[in-house]
Structure formats: C-alpha cells, structure tokens
Biopython code that builds the backbone (N, CA, C, O; Angstrom):
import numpy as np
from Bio.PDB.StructureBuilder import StructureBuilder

atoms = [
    (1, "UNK", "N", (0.845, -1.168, 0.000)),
    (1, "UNK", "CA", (0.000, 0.000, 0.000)),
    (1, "UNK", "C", (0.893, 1.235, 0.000)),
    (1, "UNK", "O", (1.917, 1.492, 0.633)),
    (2, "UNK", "N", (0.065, 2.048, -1.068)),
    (2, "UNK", "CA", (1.212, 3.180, -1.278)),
    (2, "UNK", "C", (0.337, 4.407, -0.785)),
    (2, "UNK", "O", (-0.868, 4.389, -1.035)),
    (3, "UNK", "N", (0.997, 5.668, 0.030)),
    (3, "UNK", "CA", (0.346, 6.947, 0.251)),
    (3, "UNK", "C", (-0.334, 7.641, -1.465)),
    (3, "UNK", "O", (0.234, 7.812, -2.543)),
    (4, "UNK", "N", (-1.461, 7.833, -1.107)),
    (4, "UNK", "CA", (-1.721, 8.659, -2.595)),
    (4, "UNK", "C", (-0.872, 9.408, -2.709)),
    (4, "UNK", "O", (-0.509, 9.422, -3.886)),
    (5, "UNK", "N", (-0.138, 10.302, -1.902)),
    (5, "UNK", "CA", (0.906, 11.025, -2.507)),
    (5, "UNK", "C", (2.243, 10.446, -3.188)),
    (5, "UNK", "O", (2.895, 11.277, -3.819)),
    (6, "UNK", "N", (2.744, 9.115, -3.143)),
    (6, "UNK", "CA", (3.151, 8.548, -3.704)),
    (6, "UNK", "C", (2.555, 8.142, -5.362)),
    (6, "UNK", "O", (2.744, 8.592, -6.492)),
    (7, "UNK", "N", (2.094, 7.513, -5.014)),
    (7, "UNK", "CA", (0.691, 7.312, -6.138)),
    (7, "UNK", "C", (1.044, 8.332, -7.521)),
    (7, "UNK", "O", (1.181, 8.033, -8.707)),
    (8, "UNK", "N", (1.120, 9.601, -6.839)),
    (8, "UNK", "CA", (0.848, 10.862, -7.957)),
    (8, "UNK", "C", (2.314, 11.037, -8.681)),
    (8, "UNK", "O", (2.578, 11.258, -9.863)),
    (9, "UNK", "N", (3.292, 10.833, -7.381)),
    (9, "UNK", "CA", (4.603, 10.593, -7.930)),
    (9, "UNK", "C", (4.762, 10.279, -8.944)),
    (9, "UNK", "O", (4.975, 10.950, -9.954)),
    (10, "UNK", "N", (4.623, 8.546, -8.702)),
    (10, "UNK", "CA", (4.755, 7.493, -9.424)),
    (10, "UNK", "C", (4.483, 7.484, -10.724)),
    (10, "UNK", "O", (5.150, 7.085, -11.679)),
    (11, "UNK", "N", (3.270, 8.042, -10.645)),
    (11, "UNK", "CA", (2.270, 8.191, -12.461)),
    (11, "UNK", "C", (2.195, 6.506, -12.041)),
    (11, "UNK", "O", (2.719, 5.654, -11.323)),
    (12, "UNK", "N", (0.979, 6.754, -13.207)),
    (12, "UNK", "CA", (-0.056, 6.127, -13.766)),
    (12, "UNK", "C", (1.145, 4.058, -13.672)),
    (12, "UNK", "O", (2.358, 3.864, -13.592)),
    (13, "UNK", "N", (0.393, 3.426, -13.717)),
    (13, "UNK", "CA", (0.659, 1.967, -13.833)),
    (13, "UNK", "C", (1.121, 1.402, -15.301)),
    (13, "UNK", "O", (0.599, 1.743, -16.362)),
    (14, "UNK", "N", (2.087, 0.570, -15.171)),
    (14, "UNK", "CA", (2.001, 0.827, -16.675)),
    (14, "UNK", "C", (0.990, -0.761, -17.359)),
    (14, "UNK", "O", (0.943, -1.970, -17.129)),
    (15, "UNK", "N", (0.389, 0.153, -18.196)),
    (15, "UNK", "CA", (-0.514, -1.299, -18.274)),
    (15, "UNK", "C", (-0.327, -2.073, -19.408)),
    (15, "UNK", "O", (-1.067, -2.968, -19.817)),
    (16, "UNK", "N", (0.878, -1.608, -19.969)),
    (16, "UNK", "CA", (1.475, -2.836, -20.906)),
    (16, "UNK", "C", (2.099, -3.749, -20.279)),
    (16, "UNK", "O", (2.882, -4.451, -20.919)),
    (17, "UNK", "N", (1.896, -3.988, -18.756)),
    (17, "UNK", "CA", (2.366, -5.296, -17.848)),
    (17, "UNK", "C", (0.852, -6.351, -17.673)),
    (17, "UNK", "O", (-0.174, -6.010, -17.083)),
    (18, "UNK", "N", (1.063, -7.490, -18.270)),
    (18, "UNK", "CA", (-0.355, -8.457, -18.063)),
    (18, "UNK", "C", (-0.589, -8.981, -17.026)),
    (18, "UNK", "O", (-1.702, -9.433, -16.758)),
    (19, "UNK", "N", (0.956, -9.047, -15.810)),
    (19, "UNK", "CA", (0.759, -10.057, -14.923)),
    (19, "UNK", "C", (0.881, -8.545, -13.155)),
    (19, "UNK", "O", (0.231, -8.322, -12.134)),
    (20, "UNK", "N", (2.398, -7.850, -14.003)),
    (20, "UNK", "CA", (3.340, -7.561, -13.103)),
    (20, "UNK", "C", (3.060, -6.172, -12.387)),
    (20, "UNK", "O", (3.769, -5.959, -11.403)),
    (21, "UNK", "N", (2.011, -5.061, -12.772)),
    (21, "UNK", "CA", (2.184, -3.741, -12.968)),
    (21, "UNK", "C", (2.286, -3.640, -11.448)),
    (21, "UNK", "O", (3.010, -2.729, -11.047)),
    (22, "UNK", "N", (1.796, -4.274, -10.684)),
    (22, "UNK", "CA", (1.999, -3.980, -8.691)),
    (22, "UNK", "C", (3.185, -3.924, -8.735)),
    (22, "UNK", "O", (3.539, -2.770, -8.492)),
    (23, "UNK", "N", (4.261, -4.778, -8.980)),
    (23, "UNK", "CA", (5.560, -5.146, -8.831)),
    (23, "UNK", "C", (6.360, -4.167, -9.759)),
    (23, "UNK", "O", (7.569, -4.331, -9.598)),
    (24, "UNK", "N", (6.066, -3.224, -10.657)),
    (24, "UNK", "CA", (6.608, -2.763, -11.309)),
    (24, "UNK", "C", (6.244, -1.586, -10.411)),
    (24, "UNK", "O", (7.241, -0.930, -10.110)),
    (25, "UNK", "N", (5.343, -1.226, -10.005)),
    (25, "UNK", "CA", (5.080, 0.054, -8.877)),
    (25, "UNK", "C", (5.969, -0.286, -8.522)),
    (25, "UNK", "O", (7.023, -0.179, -9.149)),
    (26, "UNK", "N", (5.869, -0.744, -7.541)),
    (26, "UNK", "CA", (6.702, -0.683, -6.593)),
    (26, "UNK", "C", (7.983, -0.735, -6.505)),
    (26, "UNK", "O", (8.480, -0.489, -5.406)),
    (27, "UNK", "N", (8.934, -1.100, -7.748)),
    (27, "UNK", "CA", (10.128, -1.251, -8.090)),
    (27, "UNK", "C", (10.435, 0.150, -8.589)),
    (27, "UNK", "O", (11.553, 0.620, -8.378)),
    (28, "UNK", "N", (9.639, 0.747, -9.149)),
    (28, "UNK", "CA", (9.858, 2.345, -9.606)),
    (28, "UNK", "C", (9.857, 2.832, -8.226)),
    (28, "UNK", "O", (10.930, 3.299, -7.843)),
    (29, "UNK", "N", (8.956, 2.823, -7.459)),
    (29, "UNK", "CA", (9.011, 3.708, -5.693)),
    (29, "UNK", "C", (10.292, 3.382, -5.088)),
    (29, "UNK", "O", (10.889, 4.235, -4.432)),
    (30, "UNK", "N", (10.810, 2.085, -5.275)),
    (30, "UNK", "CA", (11.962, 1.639, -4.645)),
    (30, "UNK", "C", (13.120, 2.405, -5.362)),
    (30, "UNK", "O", (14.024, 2.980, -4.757)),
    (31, "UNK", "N", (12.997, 2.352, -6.629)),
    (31, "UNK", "CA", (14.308, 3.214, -7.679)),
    (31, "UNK", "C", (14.262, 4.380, -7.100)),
    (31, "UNK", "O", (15.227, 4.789, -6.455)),
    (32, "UNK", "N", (12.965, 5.198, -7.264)),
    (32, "UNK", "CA", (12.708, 6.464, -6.507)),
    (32, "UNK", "C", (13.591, 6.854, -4.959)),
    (32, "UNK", "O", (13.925, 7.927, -4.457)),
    (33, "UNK", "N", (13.742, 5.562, -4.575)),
    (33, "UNK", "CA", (14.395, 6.692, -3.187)),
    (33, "UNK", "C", (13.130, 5.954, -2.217)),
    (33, "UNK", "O", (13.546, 6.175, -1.080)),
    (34, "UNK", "N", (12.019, 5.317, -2.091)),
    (34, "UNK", "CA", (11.180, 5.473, -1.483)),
    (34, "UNK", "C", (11.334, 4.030, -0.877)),
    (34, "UNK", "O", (11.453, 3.012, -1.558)),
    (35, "UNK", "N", (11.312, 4.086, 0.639)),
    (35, "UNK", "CA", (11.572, 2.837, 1.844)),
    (35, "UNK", "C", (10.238, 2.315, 1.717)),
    (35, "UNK", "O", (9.191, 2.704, 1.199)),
    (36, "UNK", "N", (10.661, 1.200, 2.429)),
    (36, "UNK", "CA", (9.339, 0.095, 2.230)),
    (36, "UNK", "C", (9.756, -0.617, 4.265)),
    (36, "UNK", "O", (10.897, -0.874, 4.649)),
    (37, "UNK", "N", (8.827, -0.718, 4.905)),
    (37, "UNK", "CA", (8.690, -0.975, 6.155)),
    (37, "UNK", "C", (7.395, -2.636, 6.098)),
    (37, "UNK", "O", (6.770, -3.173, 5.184)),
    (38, "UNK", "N", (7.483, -2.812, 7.075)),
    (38, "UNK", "CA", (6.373, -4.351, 7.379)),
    (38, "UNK", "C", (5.736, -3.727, 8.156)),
    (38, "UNK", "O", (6.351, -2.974, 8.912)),
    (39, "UNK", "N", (4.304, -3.815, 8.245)),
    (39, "UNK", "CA", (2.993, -3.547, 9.473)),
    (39, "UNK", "C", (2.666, -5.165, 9.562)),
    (39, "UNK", "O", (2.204, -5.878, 8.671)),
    (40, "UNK", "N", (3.077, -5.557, 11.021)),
    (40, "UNK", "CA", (2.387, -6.348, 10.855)),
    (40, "UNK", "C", (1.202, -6.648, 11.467)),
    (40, "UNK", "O", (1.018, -6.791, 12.676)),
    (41, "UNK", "N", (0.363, -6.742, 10.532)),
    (41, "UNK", "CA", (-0.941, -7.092, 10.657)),
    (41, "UNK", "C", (-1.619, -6.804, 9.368)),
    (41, "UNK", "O", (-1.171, -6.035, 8.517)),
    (42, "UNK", "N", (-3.103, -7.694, 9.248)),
    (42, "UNK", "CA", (-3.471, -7.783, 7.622)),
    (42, "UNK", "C", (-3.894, -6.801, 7.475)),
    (42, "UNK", "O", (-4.294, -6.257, 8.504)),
    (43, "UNK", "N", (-4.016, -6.182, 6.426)),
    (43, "UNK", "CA", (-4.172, -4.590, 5.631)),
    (43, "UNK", "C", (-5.073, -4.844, 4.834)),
    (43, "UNK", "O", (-6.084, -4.156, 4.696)),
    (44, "UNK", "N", (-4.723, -6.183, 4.021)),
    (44, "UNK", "CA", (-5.978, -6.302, 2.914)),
    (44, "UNK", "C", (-5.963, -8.024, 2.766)),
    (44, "UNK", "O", (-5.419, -8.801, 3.551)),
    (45, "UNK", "N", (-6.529, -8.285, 1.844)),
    (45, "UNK", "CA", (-6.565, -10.070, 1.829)),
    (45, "UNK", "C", (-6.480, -9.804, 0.141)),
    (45, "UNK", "O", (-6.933, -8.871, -0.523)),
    (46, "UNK", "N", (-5.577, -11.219, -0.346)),
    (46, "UNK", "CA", (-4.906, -11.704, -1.438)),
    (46, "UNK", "C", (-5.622, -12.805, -2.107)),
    (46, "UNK", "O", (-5.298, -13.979, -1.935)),
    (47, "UNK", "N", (-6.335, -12.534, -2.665)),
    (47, "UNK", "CA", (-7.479, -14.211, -3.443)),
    (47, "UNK", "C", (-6.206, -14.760, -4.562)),
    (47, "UNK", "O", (-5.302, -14.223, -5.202)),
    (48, "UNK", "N", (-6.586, -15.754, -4.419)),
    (48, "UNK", "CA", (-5.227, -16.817, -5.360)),
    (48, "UNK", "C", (-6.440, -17.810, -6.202)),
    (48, "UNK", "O", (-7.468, -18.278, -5.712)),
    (49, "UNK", "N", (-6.140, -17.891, -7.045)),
    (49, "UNK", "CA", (-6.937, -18.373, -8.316)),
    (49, "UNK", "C", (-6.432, -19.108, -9.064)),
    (49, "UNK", "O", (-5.333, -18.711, -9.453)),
    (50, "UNK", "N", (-6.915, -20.510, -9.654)),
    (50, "UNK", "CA", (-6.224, -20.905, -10.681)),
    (50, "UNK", "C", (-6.632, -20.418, -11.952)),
    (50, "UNK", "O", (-6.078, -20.701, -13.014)),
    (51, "UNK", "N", (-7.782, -19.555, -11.784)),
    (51, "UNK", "CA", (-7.798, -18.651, -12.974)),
    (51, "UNK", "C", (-7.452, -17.310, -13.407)),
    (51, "UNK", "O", (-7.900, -16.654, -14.347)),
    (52, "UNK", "N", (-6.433, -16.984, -12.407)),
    (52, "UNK", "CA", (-5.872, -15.369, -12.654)),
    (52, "UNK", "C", (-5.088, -15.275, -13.809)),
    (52, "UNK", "O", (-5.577, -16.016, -14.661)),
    (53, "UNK", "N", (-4.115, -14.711, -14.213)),
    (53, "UNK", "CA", (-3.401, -14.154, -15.292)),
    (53, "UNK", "C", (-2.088, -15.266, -14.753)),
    (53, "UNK", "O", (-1.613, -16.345, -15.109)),
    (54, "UNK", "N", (-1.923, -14.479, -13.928)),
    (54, "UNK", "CA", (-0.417, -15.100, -13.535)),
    (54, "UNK", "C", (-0.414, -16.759, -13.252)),
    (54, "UNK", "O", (0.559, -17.428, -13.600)),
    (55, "UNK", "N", (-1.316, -17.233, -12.740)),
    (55, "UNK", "CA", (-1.600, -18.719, -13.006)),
    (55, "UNK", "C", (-1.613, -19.184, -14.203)),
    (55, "UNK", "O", (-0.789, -20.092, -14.317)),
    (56, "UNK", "N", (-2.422, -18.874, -15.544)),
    (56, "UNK", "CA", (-2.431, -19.129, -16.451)),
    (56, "UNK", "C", (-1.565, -19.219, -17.216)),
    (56, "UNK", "O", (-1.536, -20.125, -18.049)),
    (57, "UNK", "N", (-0.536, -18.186, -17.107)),
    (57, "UNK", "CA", (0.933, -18.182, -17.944)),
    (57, "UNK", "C", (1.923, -18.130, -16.843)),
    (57, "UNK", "O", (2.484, -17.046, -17.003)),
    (58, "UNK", "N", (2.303, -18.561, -16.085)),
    (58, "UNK", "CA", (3.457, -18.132, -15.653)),
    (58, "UNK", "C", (5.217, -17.854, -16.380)),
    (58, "UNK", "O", (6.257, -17.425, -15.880)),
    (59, "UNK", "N", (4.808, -18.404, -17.916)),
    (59, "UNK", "CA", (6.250, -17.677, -17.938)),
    (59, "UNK", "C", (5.924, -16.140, -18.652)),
    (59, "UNK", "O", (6.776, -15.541, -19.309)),
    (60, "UNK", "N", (4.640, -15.655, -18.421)),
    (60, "UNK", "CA", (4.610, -14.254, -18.514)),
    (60, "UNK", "C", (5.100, -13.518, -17.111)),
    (60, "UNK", "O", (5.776, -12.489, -17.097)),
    (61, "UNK", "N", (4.649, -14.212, -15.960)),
    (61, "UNK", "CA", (5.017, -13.601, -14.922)),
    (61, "UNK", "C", (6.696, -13.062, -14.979)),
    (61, "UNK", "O", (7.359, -12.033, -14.852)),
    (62, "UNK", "N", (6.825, -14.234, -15.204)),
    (62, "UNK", "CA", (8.504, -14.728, -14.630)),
    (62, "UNK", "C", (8.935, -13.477, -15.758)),
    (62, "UNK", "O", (9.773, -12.709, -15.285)),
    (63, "UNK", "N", (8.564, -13.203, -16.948)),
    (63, "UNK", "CA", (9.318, -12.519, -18.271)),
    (63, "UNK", "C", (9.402, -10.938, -17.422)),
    (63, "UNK", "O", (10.314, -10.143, -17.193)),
    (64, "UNK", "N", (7.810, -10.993, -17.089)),
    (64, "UNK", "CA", (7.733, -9.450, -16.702)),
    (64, "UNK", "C", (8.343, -9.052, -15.481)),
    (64, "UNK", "O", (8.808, -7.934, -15.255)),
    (65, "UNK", "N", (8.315, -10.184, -14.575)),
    (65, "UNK", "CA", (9.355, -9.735, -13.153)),
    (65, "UNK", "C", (10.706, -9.811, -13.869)),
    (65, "UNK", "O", (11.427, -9.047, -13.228)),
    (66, "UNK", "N", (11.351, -10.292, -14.775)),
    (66, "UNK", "CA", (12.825, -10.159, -15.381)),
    (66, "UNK", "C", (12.916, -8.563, -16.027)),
    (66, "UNK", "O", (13.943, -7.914, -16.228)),
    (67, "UNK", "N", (11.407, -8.135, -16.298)),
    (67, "UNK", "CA", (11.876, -7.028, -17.325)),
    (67, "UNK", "C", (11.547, -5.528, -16.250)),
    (67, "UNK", "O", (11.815, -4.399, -16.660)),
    (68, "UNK", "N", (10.980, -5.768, -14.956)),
    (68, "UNK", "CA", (10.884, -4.679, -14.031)),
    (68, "UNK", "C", (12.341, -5.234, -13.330)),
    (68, "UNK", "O", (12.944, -4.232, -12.946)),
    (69, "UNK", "N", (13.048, -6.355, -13.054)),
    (69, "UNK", "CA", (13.967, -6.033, -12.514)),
    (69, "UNK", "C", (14.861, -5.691, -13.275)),
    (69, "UNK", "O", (15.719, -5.221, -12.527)),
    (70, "UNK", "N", (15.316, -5.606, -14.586)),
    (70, "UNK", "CA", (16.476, -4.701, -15.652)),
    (70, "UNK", "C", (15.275, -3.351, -15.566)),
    (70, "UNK", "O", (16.021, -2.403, -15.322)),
    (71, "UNK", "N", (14.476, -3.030, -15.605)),
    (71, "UNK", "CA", (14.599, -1.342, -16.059)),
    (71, "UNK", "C", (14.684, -0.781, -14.535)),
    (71, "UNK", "O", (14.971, 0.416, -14.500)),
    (72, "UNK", "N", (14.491, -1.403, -13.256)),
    (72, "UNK", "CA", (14.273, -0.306, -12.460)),
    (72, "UNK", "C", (15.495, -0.556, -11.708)),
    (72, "UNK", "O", (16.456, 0.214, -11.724)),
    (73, "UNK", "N", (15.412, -2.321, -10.639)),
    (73, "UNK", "CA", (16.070, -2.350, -10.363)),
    (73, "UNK", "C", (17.703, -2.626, -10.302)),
    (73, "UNK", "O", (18.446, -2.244, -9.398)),
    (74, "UNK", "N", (17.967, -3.150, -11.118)),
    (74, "UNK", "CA", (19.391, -2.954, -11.600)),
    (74, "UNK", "C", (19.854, -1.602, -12.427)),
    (74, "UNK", "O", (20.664, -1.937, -13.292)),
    (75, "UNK", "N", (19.721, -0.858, -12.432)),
    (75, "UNK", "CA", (20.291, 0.833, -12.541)),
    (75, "UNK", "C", (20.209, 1.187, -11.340)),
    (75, "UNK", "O", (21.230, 1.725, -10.910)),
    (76, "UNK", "N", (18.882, 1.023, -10.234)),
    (76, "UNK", "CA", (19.234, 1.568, -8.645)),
    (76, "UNK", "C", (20.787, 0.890, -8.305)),
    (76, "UNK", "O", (21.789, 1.553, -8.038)),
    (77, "UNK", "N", (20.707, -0.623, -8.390)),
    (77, "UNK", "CA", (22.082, -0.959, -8.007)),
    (77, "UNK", "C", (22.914, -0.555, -8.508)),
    (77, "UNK", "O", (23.573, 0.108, -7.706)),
    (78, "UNK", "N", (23.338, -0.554, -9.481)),
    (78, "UNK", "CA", (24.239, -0.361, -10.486)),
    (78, "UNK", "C", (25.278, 1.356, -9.688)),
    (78, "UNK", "O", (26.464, 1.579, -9.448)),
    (79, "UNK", "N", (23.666, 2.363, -9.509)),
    (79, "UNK", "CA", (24.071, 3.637, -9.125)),
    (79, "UNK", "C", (25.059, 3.909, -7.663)),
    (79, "UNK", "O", (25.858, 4.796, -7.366)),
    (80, "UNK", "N", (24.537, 2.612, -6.906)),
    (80, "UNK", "CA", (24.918, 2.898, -5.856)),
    (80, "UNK", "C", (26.768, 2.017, -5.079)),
    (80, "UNK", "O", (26.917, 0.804, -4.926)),
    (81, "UNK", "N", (27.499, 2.752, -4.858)),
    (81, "UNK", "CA", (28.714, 2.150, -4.749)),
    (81, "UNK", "C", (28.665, 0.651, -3.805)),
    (81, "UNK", "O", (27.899, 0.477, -2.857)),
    (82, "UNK", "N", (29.757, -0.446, -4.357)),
    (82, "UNK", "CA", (29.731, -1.130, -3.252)),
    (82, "UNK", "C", (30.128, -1.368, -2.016)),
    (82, "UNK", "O", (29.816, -2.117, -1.091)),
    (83, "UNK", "N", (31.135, -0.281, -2.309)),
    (83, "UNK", "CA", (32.062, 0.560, -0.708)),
    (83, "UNK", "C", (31.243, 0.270, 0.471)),
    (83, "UNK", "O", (31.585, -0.275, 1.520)),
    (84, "UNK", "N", (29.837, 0.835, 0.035)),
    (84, "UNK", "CA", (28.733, 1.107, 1.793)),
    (84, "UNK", "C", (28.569, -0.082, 2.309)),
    (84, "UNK", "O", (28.466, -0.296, 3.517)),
    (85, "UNK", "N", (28.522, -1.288, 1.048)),
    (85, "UNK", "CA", (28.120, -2.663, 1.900)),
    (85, "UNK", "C", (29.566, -3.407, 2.378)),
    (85, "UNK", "O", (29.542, -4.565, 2.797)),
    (86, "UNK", "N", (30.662, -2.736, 2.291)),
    (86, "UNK", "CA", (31.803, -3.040, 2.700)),
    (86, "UNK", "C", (31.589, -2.524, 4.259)),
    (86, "UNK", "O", (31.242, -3.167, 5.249)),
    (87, "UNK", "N", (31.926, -1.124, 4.108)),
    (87, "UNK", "CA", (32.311, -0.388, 5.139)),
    (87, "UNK", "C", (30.928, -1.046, 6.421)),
    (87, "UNK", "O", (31.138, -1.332, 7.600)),
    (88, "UNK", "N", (30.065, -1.097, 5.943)),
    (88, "UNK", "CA", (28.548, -1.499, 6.714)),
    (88, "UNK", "C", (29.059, -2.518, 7.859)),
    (88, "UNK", "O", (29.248, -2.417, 9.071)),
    (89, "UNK", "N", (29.204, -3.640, 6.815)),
    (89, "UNK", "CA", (29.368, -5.044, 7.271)),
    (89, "UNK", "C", (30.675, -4.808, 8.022)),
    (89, "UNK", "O", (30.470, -5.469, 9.040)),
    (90, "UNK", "N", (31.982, -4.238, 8.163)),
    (90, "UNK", "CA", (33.075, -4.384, 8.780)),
    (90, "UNK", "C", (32.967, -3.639, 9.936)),
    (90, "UNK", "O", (33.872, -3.880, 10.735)),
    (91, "UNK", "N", (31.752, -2.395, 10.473)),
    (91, "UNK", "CA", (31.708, -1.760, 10.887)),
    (91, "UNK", "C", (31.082, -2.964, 11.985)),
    (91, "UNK", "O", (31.508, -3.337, 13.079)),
    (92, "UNK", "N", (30.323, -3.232, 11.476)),
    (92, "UNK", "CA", (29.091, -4.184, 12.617)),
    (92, "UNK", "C", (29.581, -5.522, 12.852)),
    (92, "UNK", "O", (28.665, -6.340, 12.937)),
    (93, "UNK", "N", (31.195, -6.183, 13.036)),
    (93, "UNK", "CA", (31.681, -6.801, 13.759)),
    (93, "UNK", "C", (32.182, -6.578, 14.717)),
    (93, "UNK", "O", (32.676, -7.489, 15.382)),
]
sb = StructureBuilder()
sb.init_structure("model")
sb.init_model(0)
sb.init_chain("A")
sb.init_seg("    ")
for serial, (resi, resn, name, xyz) in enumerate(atoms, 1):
    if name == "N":
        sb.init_residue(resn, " ", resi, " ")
    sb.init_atom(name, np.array(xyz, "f"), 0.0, 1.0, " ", f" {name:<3s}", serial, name[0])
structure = sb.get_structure()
C-alpha cells in the first residue's frame, strides 16, 4: 500500500504489464528513493486463483518480473557504490 501522494509521484501503472504492474510500482518507488517498512498485521486479503493471469501463464510472470527487474532495479544498483556494503558489514563486527 502506497500513500496517494506517492501514487501521484509514481504516475499512472504501466498497463502494458499483463501479470506484473503492482511489482513494477513498486520497483519504480523503490528506484525512486522510497523505503518500504512491514505492518504487521493484515491490511488487505490476497485471493489466489487458478484462474488469474499469472496462473495461467506463468512464464509471462517470470518474463515481466525479469523485465521490471532490468529497467528499475538494476540501474538503482548499479548507481549505488559497493564501498557502503563493505564499510557497513566491517563496521558491525
């Protein structure tokens, strides 16, 4: 769940995704700079179907989670040095 003010950020979903466009949100909010936290407790409920999209094809799923993780998230990585996860980890022994 995203703040509508996020939302407006973000723009629109892209709906040339058949399976993935949640996951592609959210991989753009994540590129964005924008943290992601756990509440725990249920927020909403998830129906699972053997007749959804992503059931039906799964190697559409799998294509479109390959193609939100090359456009969003691998350039976030890419941008960010690997120094911090050096210095991080040596710090916190």
């Amino acid at each position: 769940m995203l703040p509508r003010a996020v939302l407006l950020e973000l723009g629109p979903r892209d709906e040339t995704m058949a399976v993935a466009s949640d996951f592609e949100l959210n991989a753009r909010a994540a590129a964005m700079g924008r943290r992601f936290g756990l509440i725990a407790a249920p927020l909403m409920a998830h129906r699972v179907s053997d007749a959804s999209a992503s059931a039906k094809n799964p190697l559409i799923t799998f294509l479109e989670g390959i193609y939100v993780f090359q456009k969003n998230v691998v350039p976030m990585l890419a941008a960010k040095s690997a120094l911090h996860l050096i210095i991080r980890s040596s710090t916190t022994r």
